[in-house]
C-alpha positions in Angstrom: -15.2 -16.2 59.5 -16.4 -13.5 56.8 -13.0 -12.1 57.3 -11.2 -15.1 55.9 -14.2 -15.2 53.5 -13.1 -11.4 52.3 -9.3 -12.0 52.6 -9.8 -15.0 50.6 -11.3 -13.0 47.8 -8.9 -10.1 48.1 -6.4 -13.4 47.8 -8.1 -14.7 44.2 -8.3 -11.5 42.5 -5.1 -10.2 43.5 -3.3 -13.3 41.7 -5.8 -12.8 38.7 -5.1 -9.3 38.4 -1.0 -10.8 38.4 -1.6 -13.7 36.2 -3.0 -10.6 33.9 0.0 -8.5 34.1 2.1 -11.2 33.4 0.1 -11.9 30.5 0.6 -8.4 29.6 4.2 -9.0 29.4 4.7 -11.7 28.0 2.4 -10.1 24.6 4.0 -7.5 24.7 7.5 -9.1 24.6 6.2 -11.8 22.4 5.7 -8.5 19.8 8.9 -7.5 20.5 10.8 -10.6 20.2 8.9 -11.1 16.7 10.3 -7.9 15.9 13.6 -7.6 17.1 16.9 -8.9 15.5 19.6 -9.0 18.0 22.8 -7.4 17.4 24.6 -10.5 17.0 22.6 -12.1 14.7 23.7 -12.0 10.9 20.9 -10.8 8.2 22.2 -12.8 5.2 20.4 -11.1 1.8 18.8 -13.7 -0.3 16.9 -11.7 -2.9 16.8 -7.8 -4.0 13.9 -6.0 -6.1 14.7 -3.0 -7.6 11.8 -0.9 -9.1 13.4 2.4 -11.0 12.3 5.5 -12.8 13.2 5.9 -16.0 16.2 8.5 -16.3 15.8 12.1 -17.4 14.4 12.4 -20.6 13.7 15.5 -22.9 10.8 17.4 -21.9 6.8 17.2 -22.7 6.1 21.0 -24.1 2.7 21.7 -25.6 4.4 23.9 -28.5 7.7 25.0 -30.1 8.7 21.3 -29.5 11.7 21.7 -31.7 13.0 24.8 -29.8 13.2 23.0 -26.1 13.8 19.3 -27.1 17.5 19.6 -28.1 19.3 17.2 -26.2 16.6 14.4 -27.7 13.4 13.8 -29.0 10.5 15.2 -26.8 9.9 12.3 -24.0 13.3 10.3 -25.3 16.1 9.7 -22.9 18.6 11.8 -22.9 22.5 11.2 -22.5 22.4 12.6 -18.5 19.4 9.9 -18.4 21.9 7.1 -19.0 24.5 8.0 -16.7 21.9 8.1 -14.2 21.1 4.5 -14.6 24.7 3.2 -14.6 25.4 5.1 -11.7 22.2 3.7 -9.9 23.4 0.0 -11.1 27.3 0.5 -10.5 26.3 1.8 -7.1 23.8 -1.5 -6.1 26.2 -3.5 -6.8 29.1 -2.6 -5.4 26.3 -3.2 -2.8 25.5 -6.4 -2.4 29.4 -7.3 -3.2 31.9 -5.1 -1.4 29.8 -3.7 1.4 30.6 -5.7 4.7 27.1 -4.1 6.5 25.4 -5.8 4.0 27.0 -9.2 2.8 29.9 -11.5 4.4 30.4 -12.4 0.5 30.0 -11.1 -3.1 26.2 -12.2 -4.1 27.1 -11.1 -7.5 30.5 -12.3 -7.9 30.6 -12.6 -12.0 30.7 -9.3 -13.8 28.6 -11.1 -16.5 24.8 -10.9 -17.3 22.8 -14.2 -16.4 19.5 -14.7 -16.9 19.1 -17.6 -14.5 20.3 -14.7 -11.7 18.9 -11.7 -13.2 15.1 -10.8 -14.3 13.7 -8.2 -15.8 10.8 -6.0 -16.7 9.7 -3.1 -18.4 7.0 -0.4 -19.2 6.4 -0.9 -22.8 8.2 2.7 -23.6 11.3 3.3 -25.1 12.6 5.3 -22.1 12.2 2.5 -20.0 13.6 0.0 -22.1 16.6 2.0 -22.6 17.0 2.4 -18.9 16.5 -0.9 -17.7 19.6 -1.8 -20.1 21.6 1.2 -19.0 20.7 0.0 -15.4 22.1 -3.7 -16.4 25.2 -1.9 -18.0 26.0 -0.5 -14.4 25.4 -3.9 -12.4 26.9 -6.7 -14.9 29.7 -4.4 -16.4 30.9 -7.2 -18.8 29.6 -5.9 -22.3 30.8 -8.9 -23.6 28.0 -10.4 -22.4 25.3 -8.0 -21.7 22.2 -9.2 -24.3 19.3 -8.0 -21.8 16.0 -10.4 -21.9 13.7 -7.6 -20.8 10.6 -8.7 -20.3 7.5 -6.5 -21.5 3.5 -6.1 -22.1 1.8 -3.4 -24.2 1.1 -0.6 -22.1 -2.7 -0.7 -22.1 -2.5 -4.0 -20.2 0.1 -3.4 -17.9 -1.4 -3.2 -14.6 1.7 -4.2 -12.9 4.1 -1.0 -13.7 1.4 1.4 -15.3 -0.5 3.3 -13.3 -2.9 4.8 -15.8 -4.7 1.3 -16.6 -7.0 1.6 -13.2 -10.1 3.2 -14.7 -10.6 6.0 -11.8 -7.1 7.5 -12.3 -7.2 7.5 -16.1 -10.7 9.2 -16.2 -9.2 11.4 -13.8 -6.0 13.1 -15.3 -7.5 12.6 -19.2 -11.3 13.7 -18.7 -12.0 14.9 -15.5 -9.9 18.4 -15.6 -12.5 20.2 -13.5 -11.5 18.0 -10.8 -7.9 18.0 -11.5 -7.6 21.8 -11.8 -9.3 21.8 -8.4 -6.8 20.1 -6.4 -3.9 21.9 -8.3 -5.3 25.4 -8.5 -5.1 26.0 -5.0 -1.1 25.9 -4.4 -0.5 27.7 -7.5 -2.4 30.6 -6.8 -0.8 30.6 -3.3 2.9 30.7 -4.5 1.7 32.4 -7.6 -0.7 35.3 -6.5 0.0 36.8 -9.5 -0.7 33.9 -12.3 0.5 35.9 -14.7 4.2 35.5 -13.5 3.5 32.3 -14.6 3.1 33.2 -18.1 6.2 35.3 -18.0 8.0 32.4 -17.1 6.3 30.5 -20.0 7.5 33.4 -22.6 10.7 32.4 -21.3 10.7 28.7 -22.6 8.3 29.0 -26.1 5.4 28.3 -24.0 3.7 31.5 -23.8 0.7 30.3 -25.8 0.1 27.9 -23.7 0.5 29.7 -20.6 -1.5 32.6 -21.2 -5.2 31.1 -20.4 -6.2 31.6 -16.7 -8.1 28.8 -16.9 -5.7 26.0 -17.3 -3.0 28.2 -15.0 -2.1 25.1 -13.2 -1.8 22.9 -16.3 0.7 25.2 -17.6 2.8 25.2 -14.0 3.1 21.4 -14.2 4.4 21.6 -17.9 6.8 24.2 -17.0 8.5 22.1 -14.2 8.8 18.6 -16.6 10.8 21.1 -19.2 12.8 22.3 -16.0 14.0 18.9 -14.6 15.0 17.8 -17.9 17.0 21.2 -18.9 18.6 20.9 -14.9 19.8 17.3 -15.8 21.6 18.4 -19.0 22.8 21.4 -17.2 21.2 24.0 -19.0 18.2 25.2 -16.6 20.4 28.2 -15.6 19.9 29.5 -19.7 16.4 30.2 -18.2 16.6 32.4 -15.1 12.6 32.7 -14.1 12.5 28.7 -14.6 15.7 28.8 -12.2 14.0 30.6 -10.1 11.1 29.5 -9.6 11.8 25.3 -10.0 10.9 24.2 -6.8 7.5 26.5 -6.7 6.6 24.3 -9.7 7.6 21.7 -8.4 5.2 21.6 -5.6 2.1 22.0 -7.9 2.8 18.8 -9.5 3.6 17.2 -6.1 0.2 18.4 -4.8 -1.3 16.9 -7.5 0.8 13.3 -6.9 -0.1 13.3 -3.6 -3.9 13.4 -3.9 -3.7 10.4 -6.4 -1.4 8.2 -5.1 -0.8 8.7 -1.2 -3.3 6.0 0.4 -5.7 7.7 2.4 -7.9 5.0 4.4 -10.6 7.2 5.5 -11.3 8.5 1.9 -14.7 5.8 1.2 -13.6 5.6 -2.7 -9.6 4.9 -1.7 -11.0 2.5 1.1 -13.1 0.5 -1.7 -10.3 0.5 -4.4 -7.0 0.3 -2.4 -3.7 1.5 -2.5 -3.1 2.6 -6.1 0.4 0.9 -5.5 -1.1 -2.3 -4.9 -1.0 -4.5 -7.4 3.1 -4.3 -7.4 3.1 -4.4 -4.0 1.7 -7.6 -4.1 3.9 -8.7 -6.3 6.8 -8.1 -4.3 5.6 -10.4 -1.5 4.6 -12.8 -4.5 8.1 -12.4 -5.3 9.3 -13.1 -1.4 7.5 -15.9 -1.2 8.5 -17.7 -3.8 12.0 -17.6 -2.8 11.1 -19.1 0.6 9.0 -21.8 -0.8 11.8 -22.5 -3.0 10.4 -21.5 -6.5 11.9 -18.9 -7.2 15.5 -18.6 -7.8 16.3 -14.7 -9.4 19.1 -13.3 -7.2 17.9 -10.0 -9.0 14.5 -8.7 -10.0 14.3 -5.7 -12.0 11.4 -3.6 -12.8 11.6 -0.2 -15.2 8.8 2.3 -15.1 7.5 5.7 -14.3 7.2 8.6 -11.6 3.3 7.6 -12.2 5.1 4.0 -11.1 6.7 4.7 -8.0 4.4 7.1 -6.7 1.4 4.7 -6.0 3.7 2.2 -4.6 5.4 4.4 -1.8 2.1 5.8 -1.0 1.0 2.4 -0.5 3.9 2.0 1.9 2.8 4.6 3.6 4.4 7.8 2.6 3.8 11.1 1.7 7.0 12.8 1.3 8.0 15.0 -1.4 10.3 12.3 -2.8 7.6 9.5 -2.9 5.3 11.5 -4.1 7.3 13.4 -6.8 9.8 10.7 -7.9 12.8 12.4 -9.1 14.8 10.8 -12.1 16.1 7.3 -11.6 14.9 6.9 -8.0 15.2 3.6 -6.7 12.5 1.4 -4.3 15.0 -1.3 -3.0 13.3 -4.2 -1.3 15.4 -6.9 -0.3 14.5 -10.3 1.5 16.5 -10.8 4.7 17.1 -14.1 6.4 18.5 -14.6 10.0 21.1 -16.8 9.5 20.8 -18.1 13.8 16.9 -18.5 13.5 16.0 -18.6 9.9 13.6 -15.9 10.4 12.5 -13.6 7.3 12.2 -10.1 7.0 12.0 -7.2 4.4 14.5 -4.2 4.2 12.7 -1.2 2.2 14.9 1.8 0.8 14.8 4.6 -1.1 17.7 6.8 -3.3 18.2 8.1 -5.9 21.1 9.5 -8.0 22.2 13.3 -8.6 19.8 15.4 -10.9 22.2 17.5 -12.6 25.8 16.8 -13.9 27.5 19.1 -11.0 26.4 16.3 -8.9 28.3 13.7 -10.8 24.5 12.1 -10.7 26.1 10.1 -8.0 23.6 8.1 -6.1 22.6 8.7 -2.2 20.2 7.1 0.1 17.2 9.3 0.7 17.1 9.8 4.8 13.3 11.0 4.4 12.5 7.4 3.8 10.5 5.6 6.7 9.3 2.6 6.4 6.3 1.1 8.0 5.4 -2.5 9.2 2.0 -3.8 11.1 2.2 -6.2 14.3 -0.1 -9.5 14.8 -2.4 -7.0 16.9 -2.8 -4.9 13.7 -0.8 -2.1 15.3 1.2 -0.6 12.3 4.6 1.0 13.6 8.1 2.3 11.9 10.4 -0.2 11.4 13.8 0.3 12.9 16.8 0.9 10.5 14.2 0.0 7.7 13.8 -3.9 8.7 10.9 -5.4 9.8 9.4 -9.3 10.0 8.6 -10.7 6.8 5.2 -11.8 8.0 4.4 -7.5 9.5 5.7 -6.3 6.2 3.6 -8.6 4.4 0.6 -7.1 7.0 1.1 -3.5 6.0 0.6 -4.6 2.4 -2.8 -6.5 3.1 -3.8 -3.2 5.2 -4.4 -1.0 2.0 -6.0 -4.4 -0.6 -9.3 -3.2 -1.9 -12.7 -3.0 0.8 -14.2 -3.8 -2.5 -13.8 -6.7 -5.0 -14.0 -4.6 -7.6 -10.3 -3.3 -6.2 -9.5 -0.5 -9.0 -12.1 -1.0 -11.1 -14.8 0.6 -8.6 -15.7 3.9 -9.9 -17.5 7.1 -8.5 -20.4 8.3 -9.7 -18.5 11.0 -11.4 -16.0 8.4 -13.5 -19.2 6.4 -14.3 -20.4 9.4 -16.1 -17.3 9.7 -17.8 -17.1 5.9 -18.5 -21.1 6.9 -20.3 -21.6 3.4 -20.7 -24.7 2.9 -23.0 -27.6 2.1 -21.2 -28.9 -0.3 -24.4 -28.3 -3.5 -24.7 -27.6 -6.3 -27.5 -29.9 -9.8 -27.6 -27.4 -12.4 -29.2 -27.6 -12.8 -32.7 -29.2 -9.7 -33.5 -27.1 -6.3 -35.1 -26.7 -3.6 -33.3 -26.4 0.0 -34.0 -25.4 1.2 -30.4 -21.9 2.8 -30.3 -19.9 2.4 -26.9 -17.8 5.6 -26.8 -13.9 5.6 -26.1 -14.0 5.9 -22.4 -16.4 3.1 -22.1 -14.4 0.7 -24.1 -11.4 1.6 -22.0 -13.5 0.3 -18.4 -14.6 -2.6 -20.4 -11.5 -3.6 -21.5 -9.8 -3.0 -18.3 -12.2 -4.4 -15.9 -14.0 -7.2 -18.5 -15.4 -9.3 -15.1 -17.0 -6.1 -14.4 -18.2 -4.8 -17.4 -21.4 -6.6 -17.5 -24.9 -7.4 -15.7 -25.8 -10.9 -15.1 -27.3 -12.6 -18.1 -24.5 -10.6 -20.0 -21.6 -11.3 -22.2 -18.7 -8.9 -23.3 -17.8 -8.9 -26.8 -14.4 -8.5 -26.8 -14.5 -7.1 -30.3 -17.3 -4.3 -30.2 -17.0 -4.1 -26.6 -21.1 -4.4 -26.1 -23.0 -6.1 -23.0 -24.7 -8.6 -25.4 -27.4 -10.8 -23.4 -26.7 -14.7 -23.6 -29.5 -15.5 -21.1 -33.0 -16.1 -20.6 -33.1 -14.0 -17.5 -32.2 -11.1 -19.8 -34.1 -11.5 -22.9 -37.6 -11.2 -21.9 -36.4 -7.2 -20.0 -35.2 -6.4 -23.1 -38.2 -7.0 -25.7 -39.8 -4.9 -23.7 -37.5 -2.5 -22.2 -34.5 -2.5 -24.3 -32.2 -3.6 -21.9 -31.4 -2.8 -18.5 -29.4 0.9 -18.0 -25.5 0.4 -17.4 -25.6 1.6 -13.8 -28.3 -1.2 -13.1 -26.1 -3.7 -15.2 -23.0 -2.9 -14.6 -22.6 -2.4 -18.4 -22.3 1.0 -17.3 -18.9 0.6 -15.8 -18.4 0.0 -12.1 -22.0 0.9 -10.1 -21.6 2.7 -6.8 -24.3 0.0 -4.8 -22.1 -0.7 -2.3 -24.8 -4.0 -1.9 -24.7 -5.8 -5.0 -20.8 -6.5 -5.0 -18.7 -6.0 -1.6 -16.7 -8.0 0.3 -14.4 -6.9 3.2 -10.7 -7.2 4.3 -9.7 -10.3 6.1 -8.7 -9.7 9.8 -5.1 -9.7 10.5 -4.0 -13.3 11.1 -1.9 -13.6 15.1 1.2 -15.1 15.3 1.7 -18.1 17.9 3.3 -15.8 20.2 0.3 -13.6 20.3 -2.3 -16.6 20.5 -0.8 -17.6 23.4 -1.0 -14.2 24.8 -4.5 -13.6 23.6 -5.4 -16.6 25.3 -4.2 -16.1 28.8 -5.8 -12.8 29.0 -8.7 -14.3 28.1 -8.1 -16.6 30.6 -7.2 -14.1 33.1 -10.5 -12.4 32.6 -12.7 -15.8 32.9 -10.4 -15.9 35.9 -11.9 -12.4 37.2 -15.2 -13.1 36.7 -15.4 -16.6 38.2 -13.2 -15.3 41.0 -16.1 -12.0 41.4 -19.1 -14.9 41.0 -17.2 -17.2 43.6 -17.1 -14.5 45.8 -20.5 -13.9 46.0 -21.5 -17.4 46.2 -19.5 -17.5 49.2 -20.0 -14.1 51.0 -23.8 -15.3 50.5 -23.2 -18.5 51.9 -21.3 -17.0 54.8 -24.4 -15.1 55.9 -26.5 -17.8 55.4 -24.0 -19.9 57.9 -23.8 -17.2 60.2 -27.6 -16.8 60.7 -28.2 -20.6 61.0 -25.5 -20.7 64.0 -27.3 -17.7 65.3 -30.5 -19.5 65.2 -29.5 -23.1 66.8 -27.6 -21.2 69.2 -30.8 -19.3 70.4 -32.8 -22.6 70.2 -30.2 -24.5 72.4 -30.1 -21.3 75.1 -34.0 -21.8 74.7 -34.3 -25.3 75.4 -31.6 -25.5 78.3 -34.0 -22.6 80.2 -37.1 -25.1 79.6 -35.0 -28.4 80.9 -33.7 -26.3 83.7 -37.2 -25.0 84.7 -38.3 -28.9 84.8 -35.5 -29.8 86.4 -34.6 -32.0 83.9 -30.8 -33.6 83.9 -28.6 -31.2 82.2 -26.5 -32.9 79.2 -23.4 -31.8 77.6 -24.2 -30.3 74.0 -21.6 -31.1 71.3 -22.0 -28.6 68.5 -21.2 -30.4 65.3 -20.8 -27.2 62.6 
């Protein structure tokens, strides 16, 4: 009997431990399945985003401006600039109208400019402006009727397509050069062992004043490469044989510097609390998405114009950290378009990247960049490279949510060493009363850029002399006798590192049905296990217990059969009922 007893519990676990492994399967083709399009299936293009660098512009020089900004203005576009853009646009839509990989039929059939099929938006800058139209001029070629709405903000409150309004990376490229010179020094004194070839190359463009101060070595390498990509797009770098030369050394400073602001790093504690610096347009791209699905929004085309300091944070919230993401070359191109399965009505999200030649030997034709990979993240909050650049709507929209801000500040959380730079007065102002405290520059720029932050409780921002003014009793009796509480107590005092006062964490990745299901049955499978391990026990322990009981009547019956026979007693037939 405890045989059966142990091949009985061989016989439950074994088809637990199967009902696992099928469970197993079945997840992990549940992911798959969620993931995969089949060949036959037709991926029918219902909306495209196109986020653009400006194109080349005259260069930035710290002196002799007049001598090195020829072709145009210092920071103006320049002619090469708008080829770049009609190229870019004649390119994207030949596209999404001639190419039979992509469409079954022209998307943008009319040559003419609508605005009920076309939106648009720019940085507030006059580069961008002029590209976004030259970038309009490529896809709509009709003249005739190209009079561009393009949509703007001033630059200061454009959080959307300007970088420099989070807080931390404005303090950090305007005031914090100690820090910046730190992350940059370190590559140019590698390729440059001897800075003062870097001087020498200076002399060579009217920078030599600039360049000839050991100290800001590094600033002088990143000005040098801005002059150098705008003479290579005009075609006159080769006039200047050390900047020839040495382009691509230069260029690699000021990608070293990209890279530490923009590429999101999640184990960095400050990154982790902010977010992706690319955030708040990748959201909008999913905004974007959704809207065509639920029906609200109707833009064949949306169009967005902005900076290298644009792109960057975006594709390193995406994920990458390649040379090309990080140092956006004139006119590159992020491409997202919104997919739709035309057999199952699934969504998903193609992300690409190109951009157009850099120098007119090149024809500034545009190309795909091949370095691009783009990244999705399962229901089990496993990210993964998407194949051929696609993924599921609902993983793309995943890997987005994986870099949003730890912290609810988002951007507007500062380190302690911004929040000395912010130098928030510490003094406060009781309503109704003058005040003779001045809030410095940097200060006024958190406050205006984070106003929901700005503040302690009891406080009010004046929007006009950008003071913490108190407005509550909870306030007013700490400062008739304190003067007010300090800014990093506040929060009047920028964004305080107390990790307690103000955090909230990232939502758990939400499980599709598929994985439910999955998630379930191996929970089921190892209830299964365990009742199957307790059930076994129960019985093995019964078994003994049965075993010794027989054992026991069977000695008592032996026992009284000797006594009956030894008094001669009539023997009787013993049934055994068990």
């Amino acid at each position: 009997m405890a045989c059966f007893a142990r091949l009985g519990l061989a016989t439950v676990l074994a088809a637990a431990l199967i009902a696992c492994a099928i469970s197993s399967v079945y997840a992990q083709s549940a992911i798959n399945n969620d993931s995969a399009v089949a060949a036959e299936d037709i991926l029918k293009v219902l909306q495209v985003q196109v986020l653009h660098r400006h194109g080349a512009r005259s260069g930035l020089p710290r002196e002799n401006t007049t001598k090195i900004c020829t072709e145009s203005p210092c920071g103006y576009l320049s002619w090469a600039g708008v080829e770049m853009l009609l190229k870019v646009g004649g390119f994207l839509r030949s596209r999404y109208n001639s190419d039979p990989s992509v469409v079954s039929s022209p998307m943008f059939e009319s040559p003419n400019y609508n605005l009920d099929v076309a939106y648009s938006r720019s940085t507030d800058v006059l580069r961008t402006l002029q590209s976004a139209e030259a970038f309009l001029r490529g896809f709509f070629p009709n003249m005739d009727s190209l009079y561009a709405a393009i949509h703007t903000v001033p630059e200061s409150a454009d959080v959307l397509l300007n970088s420099n309004t989070q807080p931390w990376l404005k303090f950090f490229y305007s005031n914090n050069k100690r820090l910046l010179r730190e992350v940059c020094n370190p590559r140019t004194d590698e390729l440059f062992p001897d800075w003062r070839e870097i001087t020498k190359i200076g002399a060579e463009i009217y920078q030599e004043g600039f360049c000839s101060d050991y100290e800001t070595r590094s600033d002088c390498a990143r000005t040098l490469f801005d002059i150098g990509a705008a003479k290579k797009a005009i075609g006159e770098l080769s006039q200047y044989p050390l900047l020839e030369a040495n382009f691509e050394k230069l260029k690699s400073i000021t990608t070293v510097l990209f890279d530490y602001e923009y590429h999101y790093n999640h184990s960095d504690p400050l990154m982790f609390k902010q977010g992706g610096r690319g955030q708040p347009f990748a959201q909008q791209m999913v905004t974007n998405m959704e809207g065509v699905m639920a029906g609200s929004n109707t833009y064949r085309l949306m169009h967005y114009s902005a900076h290298d300091t644009s792109l960057g944070p975006v594709w390193g919230t995406l994920g990458d950290r390649t040379p090309d993401g990080m140092m956006p070359p004139f006119a590159q191109v992020l491409v997202a378009e919104l997919l739709q399965n035309t057999t199952t009505g699934a969504h998903y999200v193609r992300i690409l990247r190109g951009c157009p030649g850099q120098s007119p030997d090149t024809k500034f034709d545009f190309a795909w960049n091949s370095e691009w990979q783009m990244q999705c993240m399962d229901a089990l909050g496993i990210a993964y490279k998407a194949k051929e650049n696609i993924c599921p709507f609902a993983d793309f929209k995943r890997f987005v949510k994986w870099s949003e801000p730890a912290d609810v500040r988002g951007y507007c959380y500062l380190d302690q060493a911004s929040i000395d730079i912010a130098n928030c007065p510490s003094e406060t102002v009781v309503y109704g009363t003058p005040s003779s405290v001045l809030v410095p520059s940097t200060c006024q720029f958190y406050r205006s850029a984070c106003p929901q932050f700005a503040c302690g409780m009891g406080y009010t921002l004046n929007s006009v002399s950008m003071q913490c003014v108190c407005s509550k009793g909870s306030c007013l009796d700490s400062n008739t006798t304190s003067g007010g509480t300090t800014g990093r107590e506040s929060y009047a005092g920028a964004a305080v590192n107390t990790d307690e006062k103000i955090v909230t964490l990232r939502d758990s990745n939400g499980l599709s049905a598929g994985a439910v299901a999955s998630v379930s049955l191996a929970t089921f499978c190892v209830g299964a296990i365990i009742a199957a391990a307790a059930t076994a026990a129960v019985c093995m322990h019964t078994t003994r217990r049965w075993h010794y009981q027989c054992m026991h009547m069977r000695s008592a019956v032996t026992e009284r059969n000797q006594l009956r026979a030894e008094r001669e007693e009539p023997t009787k037939n013993l049934v055994e009922v068990i």
